[in-house]
Structure formats: C-alpha cells, structure tokens
C-alpha positions as CSV (number, residue, x, y, z in Angstrom):
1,X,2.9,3.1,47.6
2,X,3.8,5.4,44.5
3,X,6.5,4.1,42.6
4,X,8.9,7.4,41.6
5,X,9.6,7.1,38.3
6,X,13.1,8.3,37.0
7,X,13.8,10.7,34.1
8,X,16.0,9.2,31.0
9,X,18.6,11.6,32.4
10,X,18.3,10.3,35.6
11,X,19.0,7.1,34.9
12,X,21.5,7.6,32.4
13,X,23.1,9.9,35.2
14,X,23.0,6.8,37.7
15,X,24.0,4.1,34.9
16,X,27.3,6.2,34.2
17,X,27.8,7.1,37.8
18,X,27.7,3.8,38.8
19,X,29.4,2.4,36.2
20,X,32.4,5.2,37.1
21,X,32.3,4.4,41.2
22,X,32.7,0.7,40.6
23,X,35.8,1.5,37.9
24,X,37.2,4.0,40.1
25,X,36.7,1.7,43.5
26,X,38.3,-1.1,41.3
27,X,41.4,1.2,40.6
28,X,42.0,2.3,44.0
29,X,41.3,-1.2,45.2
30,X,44.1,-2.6,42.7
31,X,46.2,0.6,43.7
32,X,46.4,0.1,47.3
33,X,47.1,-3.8,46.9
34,X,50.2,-2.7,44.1
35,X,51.3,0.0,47.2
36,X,50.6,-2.6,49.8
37,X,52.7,-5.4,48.2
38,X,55.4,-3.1,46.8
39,X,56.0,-1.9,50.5
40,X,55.3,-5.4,51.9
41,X,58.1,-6.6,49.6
42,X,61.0,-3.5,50.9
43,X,59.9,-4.8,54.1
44,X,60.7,-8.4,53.2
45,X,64.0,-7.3,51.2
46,X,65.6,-5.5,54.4
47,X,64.2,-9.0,56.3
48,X,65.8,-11.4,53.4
49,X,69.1,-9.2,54.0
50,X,68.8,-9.5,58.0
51,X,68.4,-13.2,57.5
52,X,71.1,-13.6,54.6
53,X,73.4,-12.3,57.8
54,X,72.5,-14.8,60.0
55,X,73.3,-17.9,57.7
56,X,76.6,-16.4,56.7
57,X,77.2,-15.8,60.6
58,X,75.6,-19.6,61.0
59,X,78.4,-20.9,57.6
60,X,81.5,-19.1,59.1
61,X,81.4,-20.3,62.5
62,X,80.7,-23.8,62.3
63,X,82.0,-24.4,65.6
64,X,79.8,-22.6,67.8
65,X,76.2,-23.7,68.3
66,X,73.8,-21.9,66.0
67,X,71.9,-20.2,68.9
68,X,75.0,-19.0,70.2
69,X,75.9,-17.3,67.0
70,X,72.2,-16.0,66.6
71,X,72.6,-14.2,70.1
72,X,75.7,-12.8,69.1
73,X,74.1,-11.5,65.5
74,X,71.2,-9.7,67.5
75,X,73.2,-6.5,68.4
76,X,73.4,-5.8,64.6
77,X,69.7,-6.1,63.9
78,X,66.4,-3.8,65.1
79,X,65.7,-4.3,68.5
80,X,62.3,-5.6,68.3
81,X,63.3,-7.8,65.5
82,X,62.4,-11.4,66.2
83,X,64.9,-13.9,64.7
84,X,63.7,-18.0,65.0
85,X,65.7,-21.0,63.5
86,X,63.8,-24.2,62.5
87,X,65.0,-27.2,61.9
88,X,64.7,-29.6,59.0
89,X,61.9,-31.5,61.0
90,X,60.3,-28.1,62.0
91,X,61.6,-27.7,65.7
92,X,62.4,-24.5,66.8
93,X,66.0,-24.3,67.5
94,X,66.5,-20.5,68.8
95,X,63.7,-17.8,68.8
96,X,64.8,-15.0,71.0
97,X,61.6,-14.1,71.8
98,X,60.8,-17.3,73.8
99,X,62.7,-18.4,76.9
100,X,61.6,-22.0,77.0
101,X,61.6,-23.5,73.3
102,X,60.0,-26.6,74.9
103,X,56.4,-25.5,75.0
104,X,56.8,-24.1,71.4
105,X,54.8,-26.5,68.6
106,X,56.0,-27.6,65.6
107,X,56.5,-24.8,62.7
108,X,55.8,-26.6,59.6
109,X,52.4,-26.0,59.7
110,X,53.2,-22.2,60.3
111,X,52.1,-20.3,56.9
112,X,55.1,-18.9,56.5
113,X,57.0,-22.4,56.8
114,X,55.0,-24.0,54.9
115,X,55.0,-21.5,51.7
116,X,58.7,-21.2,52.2
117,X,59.2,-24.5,52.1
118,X,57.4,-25.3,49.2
119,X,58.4,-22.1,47.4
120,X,61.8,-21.3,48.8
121,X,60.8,-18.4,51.0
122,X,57.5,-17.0,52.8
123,X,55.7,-14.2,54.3
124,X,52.6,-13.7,56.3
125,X,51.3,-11.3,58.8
126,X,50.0,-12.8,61.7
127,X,49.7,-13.3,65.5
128,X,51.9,-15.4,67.3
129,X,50.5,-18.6,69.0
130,X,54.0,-18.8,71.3
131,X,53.7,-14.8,72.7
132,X,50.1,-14.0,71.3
133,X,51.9,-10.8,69.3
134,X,51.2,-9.6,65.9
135,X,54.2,-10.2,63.6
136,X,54.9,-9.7,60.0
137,X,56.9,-13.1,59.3
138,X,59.2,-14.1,56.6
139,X,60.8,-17.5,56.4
140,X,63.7,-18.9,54.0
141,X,64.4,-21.9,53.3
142,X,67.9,-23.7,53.8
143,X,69.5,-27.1,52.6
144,X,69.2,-27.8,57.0
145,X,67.1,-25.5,58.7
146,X,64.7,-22.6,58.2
147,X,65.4,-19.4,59.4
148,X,62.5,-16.9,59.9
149,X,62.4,-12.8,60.5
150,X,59.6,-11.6,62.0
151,X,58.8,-7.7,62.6
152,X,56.1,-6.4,65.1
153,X,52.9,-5.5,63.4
154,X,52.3,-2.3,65.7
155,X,51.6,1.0,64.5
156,X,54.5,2.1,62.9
157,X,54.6,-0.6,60.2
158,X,51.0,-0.6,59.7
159,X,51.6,3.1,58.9
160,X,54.2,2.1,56.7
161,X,52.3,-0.1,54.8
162,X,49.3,2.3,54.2
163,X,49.0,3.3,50.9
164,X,49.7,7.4,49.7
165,X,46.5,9.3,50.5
166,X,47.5,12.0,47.8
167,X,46.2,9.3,45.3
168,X,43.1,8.8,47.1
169,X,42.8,12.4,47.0
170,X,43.2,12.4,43.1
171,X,40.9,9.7,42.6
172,X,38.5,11.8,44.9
173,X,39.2,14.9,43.1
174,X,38.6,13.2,39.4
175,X,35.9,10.9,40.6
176,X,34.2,14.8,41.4
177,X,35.3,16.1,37.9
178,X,33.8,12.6,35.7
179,X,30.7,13.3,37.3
180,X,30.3,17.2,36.7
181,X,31.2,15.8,32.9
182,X,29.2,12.7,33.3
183,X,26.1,14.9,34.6
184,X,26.7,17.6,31.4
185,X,26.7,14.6,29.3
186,X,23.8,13.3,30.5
187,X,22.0,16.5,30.1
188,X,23.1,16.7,26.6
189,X,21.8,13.0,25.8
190,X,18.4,13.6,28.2
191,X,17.6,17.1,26.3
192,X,17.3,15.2,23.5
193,X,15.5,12.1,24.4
194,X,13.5,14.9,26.3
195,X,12.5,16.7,23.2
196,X,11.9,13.6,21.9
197,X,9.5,12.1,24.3
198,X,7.9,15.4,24.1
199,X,7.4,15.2,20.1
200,X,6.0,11.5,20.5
201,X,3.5,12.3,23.0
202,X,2.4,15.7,21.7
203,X,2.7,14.4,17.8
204,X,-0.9,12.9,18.0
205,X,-2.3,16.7,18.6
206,X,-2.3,19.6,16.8
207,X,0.0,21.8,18.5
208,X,3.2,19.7,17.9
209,X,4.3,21.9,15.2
210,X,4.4,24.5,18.2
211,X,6.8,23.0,20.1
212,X,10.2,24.6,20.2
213,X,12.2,21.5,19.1
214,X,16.2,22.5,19.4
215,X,18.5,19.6,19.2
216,X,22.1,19.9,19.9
217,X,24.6,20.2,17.3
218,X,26.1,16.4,17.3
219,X,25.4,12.3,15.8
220,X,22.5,12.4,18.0
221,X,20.7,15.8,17.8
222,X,21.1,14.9,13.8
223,X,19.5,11.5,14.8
224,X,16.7,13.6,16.4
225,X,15.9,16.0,14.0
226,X,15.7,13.3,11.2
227,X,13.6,11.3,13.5
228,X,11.4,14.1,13.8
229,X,11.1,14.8,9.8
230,X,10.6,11.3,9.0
231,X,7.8,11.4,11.9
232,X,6.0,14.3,10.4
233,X,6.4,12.6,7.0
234,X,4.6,9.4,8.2
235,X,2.1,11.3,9.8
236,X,1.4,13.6,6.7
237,X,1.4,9.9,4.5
238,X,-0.7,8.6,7.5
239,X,-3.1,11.3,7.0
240,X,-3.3,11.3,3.1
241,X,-3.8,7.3,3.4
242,X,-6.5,8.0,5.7
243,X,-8.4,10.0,3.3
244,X,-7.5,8.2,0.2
245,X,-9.0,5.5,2.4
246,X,-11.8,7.1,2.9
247,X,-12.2,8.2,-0.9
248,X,-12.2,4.6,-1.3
249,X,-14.5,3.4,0.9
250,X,-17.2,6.2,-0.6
251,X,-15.7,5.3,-4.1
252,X,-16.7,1.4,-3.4
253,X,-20.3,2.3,-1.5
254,X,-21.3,4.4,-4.5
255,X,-20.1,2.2,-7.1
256,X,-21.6,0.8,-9.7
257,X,-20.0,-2.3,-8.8
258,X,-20.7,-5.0,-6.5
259,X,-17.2,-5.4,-4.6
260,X,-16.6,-7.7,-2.3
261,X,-12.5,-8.1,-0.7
262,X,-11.6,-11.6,1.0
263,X,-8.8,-12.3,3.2
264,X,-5.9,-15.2,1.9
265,X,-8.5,-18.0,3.7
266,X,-12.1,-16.5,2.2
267,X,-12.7,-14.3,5.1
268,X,-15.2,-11.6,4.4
269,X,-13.0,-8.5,4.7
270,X,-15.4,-5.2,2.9
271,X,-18.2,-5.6,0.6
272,X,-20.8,-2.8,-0.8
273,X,-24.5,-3.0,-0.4
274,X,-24.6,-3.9,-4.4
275,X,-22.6,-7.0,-4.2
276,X,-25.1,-8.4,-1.9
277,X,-27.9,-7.0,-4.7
278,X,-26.1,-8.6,-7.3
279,X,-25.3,-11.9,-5.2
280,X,-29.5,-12.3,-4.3
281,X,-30.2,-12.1,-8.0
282,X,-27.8,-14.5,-9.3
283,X,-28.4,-16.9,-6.1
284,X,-31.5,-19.2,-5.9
285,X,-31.6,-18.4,-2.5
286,X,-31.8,-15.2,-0.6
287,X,-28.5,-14.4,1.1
288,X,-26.8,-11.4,3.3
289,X,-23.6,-13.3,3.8
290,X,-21.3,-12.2,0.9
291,X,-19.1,-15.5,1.6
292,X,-22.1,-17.4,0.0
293,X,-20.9,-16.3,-3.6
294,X,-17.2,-18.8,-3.1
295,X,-20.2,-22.1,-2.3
296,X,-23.1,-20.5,-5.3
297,X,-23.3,-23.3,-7.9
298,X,-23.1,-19.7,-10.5
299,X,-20.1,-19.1,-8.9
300,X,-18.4,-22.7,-9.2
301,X,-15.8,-21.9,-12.2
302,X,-14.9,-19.2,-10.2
303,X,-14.1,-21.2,-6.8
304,X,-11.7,-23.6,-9.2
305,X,-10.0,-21.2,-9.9
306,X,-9.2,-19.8,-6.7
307,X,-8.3,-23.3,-5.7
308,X,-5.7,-23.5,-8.6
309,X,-4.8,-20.4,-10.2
310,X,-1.8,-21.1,-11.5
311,X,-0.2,-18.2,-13.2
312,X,-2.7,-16.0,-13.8
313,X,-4.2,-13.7,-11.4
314,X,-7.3,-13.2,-12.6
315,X,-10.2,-14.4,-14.0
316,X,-13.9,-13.7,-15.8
317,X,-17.3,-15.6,-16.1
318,X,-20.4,-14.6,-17.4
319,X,-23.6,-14.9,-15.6
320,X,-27.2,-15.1,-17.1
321,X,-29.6,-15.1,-14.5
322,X,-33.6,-13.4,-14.2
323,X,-32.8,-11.9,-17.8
324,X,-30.1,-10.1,-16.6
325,X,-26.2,-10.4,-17.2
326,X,-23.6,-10.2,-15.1
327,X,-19.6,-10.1,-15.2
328,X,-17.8,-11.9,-12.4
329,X,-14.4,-10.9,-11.9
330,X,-11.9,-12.3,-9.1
331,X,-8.3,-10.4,-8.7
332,X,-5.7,-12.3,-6.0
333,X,-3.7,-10.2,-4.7
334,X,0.1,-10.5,-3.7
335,X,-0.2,-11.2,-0.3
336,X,-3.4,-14.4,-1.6
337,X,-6.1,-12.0,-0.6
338,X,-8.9,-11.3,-3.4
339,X,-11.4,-9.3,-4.3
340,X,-14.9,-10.9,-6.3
341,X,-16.6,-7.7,-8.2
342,X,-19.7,-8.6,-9.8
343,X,-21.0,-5.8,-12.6
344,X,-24.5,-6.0,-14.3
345,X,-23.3,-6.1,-18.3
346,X,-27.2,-6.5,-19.3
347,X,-27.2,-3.2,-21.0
348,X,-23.5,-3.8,-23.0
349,X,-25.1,-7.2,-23.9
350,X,-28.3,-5.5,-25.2
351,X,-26.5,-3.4,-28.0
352,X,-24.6,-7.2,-28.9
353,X,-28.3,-8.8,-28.8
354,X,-29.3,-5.9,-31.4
355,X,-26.6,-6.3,-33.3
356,X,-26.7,-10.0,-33.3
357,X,-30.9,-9.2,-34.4
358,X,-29.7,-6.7,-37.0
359,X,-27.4,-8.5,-38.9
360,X,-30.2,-11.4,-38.7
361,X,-32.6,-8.3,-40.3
362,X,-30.0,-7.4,-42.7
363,X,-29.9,-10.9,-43.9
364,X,-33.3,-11.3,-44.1
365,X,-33.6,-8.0,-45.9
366,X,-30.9,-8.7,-48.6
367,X,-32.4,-12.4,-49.0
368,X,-35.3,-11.4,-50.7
369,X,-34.1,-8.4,-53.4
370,X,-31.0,-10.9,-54.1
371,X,-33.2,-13.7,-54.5
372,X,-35.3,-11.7,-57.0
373,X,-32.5,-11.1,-58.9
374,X,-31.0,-14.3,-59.2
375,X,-34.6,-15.4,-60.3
376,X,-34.8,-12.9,-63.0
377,X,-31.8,-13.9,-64.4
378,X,-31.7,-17.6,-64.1
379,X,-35.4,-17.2,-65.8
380,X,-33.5,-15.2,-68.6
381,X,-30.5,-17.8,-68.6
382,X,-32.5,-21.2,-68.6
383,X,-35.1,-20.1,-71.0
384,X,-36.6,-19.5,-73.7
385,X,-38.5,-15.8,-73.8
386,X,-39.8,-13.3,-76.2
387,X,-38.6,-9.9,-76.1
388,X,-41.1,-8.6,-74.2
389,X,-40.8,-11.3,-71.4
390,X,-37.1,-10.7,-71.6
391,X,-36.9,-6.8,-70.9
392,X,-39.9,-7.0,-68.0
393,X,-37.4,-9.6,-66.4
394,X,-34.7,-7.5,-66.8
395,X,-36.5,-4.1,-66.0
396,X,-37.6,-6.3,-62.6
397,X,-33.8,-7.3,-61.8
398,X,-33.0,-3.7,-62.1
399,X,-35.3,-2.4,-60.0
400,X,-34.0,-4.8,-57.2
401,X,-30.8,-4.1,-57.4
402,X,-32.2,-0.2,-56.7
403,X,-33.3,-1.4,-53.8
404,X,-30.3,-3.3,-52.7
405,X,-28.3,-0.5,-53.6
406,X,-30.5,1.6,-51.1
407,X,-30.4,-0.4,-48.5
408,X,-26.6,-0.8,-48.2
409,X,-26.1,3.4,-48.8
410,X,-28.8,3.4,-45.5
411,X,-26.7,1.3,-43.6
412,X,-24.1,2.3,-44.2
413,X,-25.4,6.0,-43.1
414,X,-26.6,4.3,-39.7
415,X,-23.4,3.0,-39.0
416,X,-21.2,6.2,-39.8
417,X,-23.4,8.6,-37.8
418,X,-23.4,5.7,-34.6
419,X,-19.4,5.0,-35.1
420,X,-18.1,8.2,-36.6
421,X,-20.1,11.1,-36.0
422,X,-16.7,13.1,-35.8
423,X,-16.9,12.8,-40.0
424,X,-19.3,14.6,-40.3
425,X,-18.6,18.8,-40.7
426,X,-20.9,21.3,-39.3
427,X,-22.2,25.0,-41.0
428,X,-25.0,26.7,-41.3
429,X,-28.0,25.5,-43.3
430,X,-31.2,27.5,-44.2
431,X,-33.8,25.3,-43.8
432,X,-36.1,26.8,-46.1
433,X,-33.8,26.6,-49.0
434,X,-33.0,22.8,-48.1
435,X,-36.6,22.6,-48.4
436,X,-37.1,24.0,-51.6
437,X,-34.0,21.7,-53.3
438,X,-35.9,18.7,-51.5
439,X,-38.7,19.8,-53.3
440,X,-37.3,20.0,-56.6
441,X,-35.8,16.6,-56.5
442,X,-38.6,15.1,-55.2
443,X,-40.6,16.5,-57.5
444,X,-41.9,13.2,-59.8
445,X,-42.8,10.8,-57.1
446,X,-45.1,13.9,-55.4
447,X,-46.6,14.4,-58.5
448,X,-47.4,10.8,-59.0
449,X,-49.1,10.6,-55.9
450,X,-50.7,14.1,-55.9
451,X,-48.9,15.1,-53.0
452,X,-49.2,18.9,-51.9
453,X,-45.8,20.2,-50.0
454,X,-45.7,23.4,-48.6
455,X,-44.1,24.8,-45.5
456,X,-44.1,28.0,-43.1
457,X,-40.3,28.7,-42.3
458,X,-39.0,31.7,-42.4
459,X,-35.6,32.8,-44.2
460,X,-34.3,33.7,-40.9
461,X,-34.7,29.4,-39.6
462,X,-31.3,28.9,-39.9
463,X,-29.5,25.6,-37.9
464,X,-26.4,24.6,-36.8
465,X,-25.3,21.2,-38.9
466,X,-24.4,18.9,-41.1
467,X,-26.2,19.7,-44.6
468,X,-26.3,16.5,-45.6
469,X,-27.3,14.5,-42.8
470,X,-30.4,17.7,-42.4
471,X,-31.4,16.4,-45.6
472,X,-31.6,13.1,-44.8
473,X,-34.1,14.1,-42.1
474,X,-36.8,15.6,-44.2
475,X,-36.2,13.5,-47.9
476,X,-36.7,10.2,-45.4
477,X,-39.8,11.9,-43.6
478,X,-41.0,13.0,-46.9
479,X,-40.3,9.3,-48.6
480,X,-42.0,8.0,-45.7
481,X,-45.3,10.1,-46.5
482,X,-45.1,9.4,-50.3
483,X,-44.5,5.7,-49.9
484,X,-47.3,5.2,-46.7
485,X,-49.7,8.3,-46.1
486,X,-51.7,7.6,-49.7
487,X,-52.6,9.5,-52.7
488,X,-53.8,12.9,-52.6
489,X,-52.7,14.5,-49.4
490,X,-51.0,17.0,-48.1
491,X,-47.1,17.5,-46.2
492,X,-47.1,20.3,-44.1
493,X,-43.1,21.5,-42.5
494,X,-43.7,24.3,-39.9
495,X,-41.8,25.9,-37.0
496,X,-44.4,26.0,-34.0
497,X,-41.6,27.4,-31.4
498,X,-38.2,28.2,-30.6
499,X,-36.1,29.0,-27.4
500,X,-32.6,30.2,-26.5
501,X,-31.3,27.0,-28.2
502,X,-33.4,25.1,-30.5
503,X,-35.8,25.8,-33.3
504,X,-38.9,23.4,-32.8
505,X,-40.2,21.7,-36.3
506,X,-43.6,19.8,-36.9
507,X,-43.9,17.7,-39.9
508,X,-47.4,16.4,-41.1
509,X,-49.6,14.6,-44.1
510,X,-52.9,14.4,-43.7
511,X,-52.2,10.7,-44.6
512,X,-54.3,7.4,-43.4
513,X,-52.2,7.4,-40.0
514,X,-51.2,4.5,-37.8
515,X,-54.2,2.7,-36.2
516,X,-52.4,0.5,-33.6
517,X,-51.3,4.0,-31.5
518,X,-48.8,1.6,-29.6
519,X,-46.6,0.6,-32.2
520,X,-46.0,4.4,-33.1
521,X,-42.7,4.3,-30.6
522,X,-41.7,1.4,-32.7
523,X,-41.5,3.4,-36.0
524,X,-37.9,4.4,-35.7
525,X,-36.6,0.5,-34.9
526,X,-34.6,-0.6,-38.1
527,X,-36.6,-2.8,-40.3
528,X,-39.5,-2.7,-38.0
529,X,-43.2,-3.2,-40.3
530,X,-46.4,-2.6,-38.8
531,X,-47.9,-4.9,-41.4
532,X,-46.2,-8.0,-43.4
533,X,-44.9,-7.2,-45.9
534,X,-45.5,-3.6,-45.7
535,X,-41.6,-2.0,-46.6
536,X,-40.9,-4.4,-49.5
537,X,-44.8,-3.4,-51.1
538,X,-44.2,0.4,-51.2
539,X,-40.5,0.2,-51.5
540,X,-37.7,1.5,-49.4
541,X,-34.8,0.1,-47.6
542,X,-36.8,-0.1,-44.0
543,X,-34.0,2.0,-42.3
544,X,-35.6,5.7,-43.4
545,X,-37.0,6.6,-40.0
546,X,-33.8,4.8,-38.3
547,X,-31.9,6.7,-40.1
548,X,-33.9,10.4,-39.4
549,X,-34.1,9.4,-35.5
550,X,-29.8,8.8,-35.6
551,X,-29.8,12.0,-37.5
552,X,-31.7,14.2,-34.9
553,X,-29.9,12.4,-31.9
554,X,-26.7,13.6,-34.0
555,X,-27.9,17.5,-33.7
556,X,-28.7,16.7,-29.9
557,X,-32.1,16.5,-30.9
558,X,-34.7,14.3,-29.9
559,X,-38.3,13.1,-32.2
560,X,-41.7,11.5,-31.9
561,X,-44.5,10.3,-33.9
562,X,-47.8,10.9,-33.4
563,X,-51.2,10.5,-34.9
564,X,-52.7,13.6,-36.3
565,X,-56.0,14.8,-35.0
566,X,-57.7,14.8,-38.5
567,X,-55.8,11.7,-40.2
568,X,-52.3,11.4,-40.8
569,X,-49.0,11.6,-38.8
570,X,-47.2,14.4,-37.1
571,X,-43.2,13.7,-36.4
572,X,-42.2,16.5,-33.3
573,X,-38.6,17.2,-33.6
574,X,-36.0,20.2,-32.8
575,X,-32.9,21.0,-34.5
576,X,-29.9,23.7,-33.0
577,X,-30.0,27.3,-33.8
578,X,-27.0,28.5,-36.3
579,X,-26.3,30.8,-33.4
580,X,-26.6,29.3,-30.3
C-alpha cells in the first residue's frame, strides 16, 4: 500500500491545527468546570442558607424534638427539597423523604458525610441508596449532628448547571478564524520551503537559474533568498574547485616531477606515472607500488623523518643512483598527510660537476705559467748569473706572466657572457671593416707565419651585436689558425648564404687539420688538447674557441668545426642581420 506523503505545508497546517484544537478543547474544558463549579457553588449557597435555617430553628426551640421542628421548617423551603439530620454516630434522625428511618444505613460513609466531616461541610451529586433518586447533596457539619440538603438532580438543575453555549459558540467561531490564519500562515511558511525544495532539487541542473524564485517579504523569505545566494556561491566555488582540480591533476600527470600524496598513516592517496619512473631507478628492485619508496633503504633518512619531524615540515636528500641524481622532497601537511616528490637534478648537477672540473683546469692551467715564474725568479734570486743568463730568465718570466694575464682576461670573458650577457650593448657592426682592423692588428704574427688572409664580404654584411664580443669571434678563430694550422697557408672569411634572419659565415685555412674527426665536437670544451701539451707549445690561454662558441650562442647563433676537403679546418657559423 502507497504511503501518501504530506506537503511541508500540510504538516505544518496539521502541527498548528492540532496544536490549536487541543489548546482550545483545554480552555473550554477548564471553562465549563469554572461555570460548572461556580453554579454548583450558588446552588450550595442557597442550600448552606436553607440549612443555616434549620439549625437556628433546631437552637431556638430546644424543647421540641428536632424532627418535629424540621417538619415544621419544611413549609419555608422548595417543595422537593430533601432535608436529613444525622447524628453524631451517623444515624439518620429525620429525612422527610423516608417514612421508616429504620431500614436506612449508616451515613458516615455517605460522600458528602464524610468530606463534611473532615472538612466542615460537603457536596456530591449522587443517587440515593434509601429512594434510588438522583440528588445533589450538601452536608454541614455541627458540634451534635449533621444536617444535610439535598436537591433533585432532574432536568431543571442539570440545565442549570450547563455551562453558556454563547462561549462555545465563540470558541467555535475563533477556533474557525485561527485556522483561516493558521492555514495563511502556513502557506506563507510552505511557499517558501516550497521554493526552497524546488531550488535544492533543481540546483544540480542547469535550468535552476530559470526558476522564478519569489520569497515573501519577512525573517524567513530573507533567510531564503540568502540561502539561495550562498547556494549559488558554493556551487560556482564548487565548480571552480572542480576545474582547478582538474588543472591539477593534468598539472601533476604532465609534470616534470615525480609526485606522490600520502594520507596521515602512508596510505597511497595520487601519484604520477614519473614518480613510479623515478622510484624503479632509484630502487634495486622493480616496483609499481609507490608505498615502496617510505620501506627503500634510499629512502631511509627520509622515513626518520616522517617518524619525528619535529618542527620542521619539510625535508631534502640527495640521491645518486645509475649515474643519475635525484632530489627527494617530503612536505607534511596540516592535517599529517604528505606528499614525497622526487625530481631528477642530474642535469643542475652536471653544470656543478663542470664547474667543479673547471676550477680543477683553471688550477692546473695557472700551476704551470706561475710555476715558471717563480722559477725564473728564484733562479735569478739564489744565483749567481751573467747578464745574458739574467735577461733570458727575465725575458722567460715575462712572457709567462703574458700568458697568465691572457688566460684570466679569457675567463673572465667566459664568465661575463654566461652570467651577464645583459652587459653587453648591441649596434650595428660592418663585418668587413672589423675584418680589416683584425687584420691590421694582427698583422706581425701573420707575417711571421706567412699567413695569407683575405675575405669575400660585402660592405652591405652588416650584423646586429656587440662589437667587441664579434671581434672576439674572428681574432680567436684567427689566433687559432696562426698558433695550429702551420706556416704558410691561407685563412679564408666568406658569406656562403643568408635568409630572412641570419647571415651564414664560413671560416677556413688550408692548415694540417684535425686527424682524429671525433674529437672535432670537443674543440670548443675549455682547456680541451687534442695532444699533451699542445696549448701551452704554441701558446694561448686554451679558452679561445670556448670563448668564440659562448660568443655565437650570445648572438643566437650556433657553430661547428669541420675538416676541410683539401687540408685544414672550416668553422660553419651564423651571425644576426643588423635588420632583422
């Protein structure tokens, strides 16, 4: 059987109502027991004064018998009244209602005896054991005797004692009225909660913004309508978390990060497919369970600290494993949930590991012209020389400090392109003309070699870039032929192309070349010799071609070296147009 389900108005319709018929049956209830005992009462007033009579009739004359006195007394009272005497002991002395007072029982047990003799007087409506008649009785009680009053119970009193229908028909009238108002009320309160409901269930779909939402004018249609905003706000913030979320999620999968989030007690909440990557390298064993990483011996400084973390809320190792390097990072949360995010730092630790091999090159480089020196002169200091010996000591230390001198200017070239290339101003520079002033100063080591320069550019090459630094390029490329290519060749600088962008410069010597084709990507590694002893030989700091490679990266260039098909090297480069 269907249950019928009620409307909110309904109900609160029925709540009130009933909660109105039970206050308005409970003040007609205590109404008619007020009207009831107040007429009760007049009725046992005019039956106190009727028996107030008969006890001044029973003091005055003492010298009749009491029943004699009673019967006379009768004439003054209501015909149907009933008059009894009891005595002391509860014997009925006179009742003019019964003939023969020998078959009549004792009346203390009578209610009305017994509550007025306890209380002083008595009432009670009841019928008579003696005659079998209904009587309203009232007894008071005397020093000697009782005397009791009792008035039919027939119609007319019961008439009497009925309470005023015009307040039942008031009551009726305004119970009518409270539920017209109760039922408005309702309506008022169930619009709302209607409206309501109707928001709630539509506020999932789309359409909810179409429903014609008009609360009434009051403490709860203002409770509505806030209700309503706030609900619109939660779902609008519901929706943006959503996609944030969702950013997230992406944001996490395609990271270059191995994430991983745990709940408070290490349960595995999200991890990406790279954390597991990252986890199988570092781990001896092959593992798709990202809760492995808390038990992973690599991990052990890591799982101390989540057991007692003390203040801090985060914390850092470094992992070498299968020449890699990785950074493990754990972040607790507020709530004692973490996240473990595992990054590969191999190539930040490369640049540190050249660095590191540098400064051991620089060393070694400065080692040996500083070494020189301080021969030299300790030769010059702690003995005894001629003249000659003297001067080709000093003329040696001099020379060194040259090349000390040239290799710290290099440097610190390298460094301030790498760490400041913002330094450095940009015009326009005609590389012919830089060509010809590299030529002139150049021009004592080419002719001590026999070295033939010449170039085909044009007046019209012009590139975008720092003068100086375009210098560098072509004095080191052209250092690098007179110190390594031999004596007696030829340095060729040409343009073989050009595009929207970029002018595209060969330049070749018709040198002895590189043999070992595979060390030719190695030229342009700082300090890098392809034989022992080669750079300190011929001279030079051993950063030249470091320095022309930074120098080209600087004018978003890029160069190679090659051998040359009929001896010699070719270096491939391109440089930005002035007007691009």
């Amino acid at each position: 059987m269907k249950t019928v389900k009620l409307q909110y108005k309904q109900r609160l319709f029925l709540y009130f109502g009933v909660i109105f018929v039970l206050f308005t049956v409970g003040v007609v209830v205590f109404e008619q027991s007020r009207e009831r005992f107040f007429k009760t009462e007049a009725l046992e007033e005019t039956l106190d004064a009727y028996i107030e009579i008969a006890n001044a009739a029973i003091q005055q004359r003492r010298d009749s018998s009491q029943a004699e006195t009673l019967e006379a007394l009768l004439a003054l009272f209501p015909k149907n009244i009933r008059l009894t005497l009891i005595g002391k002991q509860g014997e009925v002395v006179y009742d003019n209602a019964i003939d023969n007072l020998s078959v009549m029982e004792n009346h203390l047990s009578r209610p009305e005896v017994e509550s007025a003799r306890k209380n002083g007087a008595g009432t009670h409506i009841r019928t008579s054991a003696s005659n079998s008649h209904p009587y309203l009785y009232y007894t008071k009680r005397y020093p000697s005797y009782y005397i009791r009053m009792a008035m039919p119970y027939d119609m007319r009193v019961r008439n009497f004692l009925e309470p005023d229908n015009l307040f039942l028909y008031f009551i009726a009238a305004l119970f009518g009225v409270m539920l017209t108002l109760i039922h408005m009320v309702t309506a008022r309160f169930g619009k709302s909660i209607r409206q309501l409901r109707d928001f709630i269930v539509n506020s999932e779909s789309d359409d909810v913004d179409a429903l014609n939402l008009s609360f009434p004018q009051d403490e709860l249609g203002e409770i509505s309508a806030k209700i309503t905003e706030n609900y619109r706000m939660l779902k609008s913030s519901r929706k943006k978390i959503a996609q944030e979320r969702e950013k997230l999620l992406q944001h996490v999968y395609i990271s270059g990060e191995g994430i991983c989030f745990f709940s408070a007690v290490g349960a595995v909440e999200f991890y990406n497919g790279l954390f597991i990557q990252y986890l199988n390298i570092i781990s001896d064993e092959a593992n798709s369970n990202p809760a492995a990483a808390l038990s992973d011996p690599a991990f052990e400084k890591i799982a101390q600290f989540l057991e007692n973390p003390g203040d801090s809320k985060y914390a850092e190792i470094q992992i070498g494993k299968q020449g890699k390097f990785f950074s493990a990072l754990v972040n607790i949360f507020d709530d004692g949930s973490f996240e473990l995010i595992i990054n590969d730092v191999t190539r930040q630790e490369k640049p540190r590991l050249l660095k590191q091999e540098m400064t051991g090159n620089i060393a070694h480089e400065l080692r040996t012209p500083v070494t020189s020196i301080r021969g030299y002169l300790e030769t010059i200091l702690e003995s005894p020389l001629t003249d000659e010996k003297r001067q080709l000591f000093l003329t040696k230390a001099y020379r060194q400090t040259i090349a000390l001198s040239e290799l710290i200017n290099d440097m610190g070239l390298i460094t301030k392109i790498e760490g400041a290339p913002q330094s450095f101003s940009l015009e326009s520079v005609a590389i012919g003309s830089l060509l010809e002033t590299l030529k002139s100063d150049l021009e004592a080591p080419l002719q001590e070699k026999n070295i033939r320069m010449a170039w085909s550019v044009g007046s019209n090459v012009v590139v975008r870039g720092n003068r100086s630094l375009l210098y560098s390029i072509f004095r080191n490329l052209t250092d690098n032929a007179v110190r390594h290519a031999g004596s007696g060749v030829s340095v060729q600088v040409s343009v073989y192309g050009e595009d929207r962008d970029f002018y595209y410069f060969s330049y070749s010597d018709t040198g002895v070349g590189i043999k070992d084709e595979q060390q030719l990507n190695r030229l342009f590694e700082r300090f890098y010799r392809i034989g022992e002893g080669r750079t300190r030989d011929t001279g030079g700091s051993g950063l030249g071609l470091s320095i022309v490679k930074n120098a080209v990266a600087f004018h978003k260039g890029a160069i190679v070296a090659k051998n040359r098909a009929g001896g010699g090297l070719v270096f491939l480069f391109n440089l930005p147009k002035a007007g691009a």
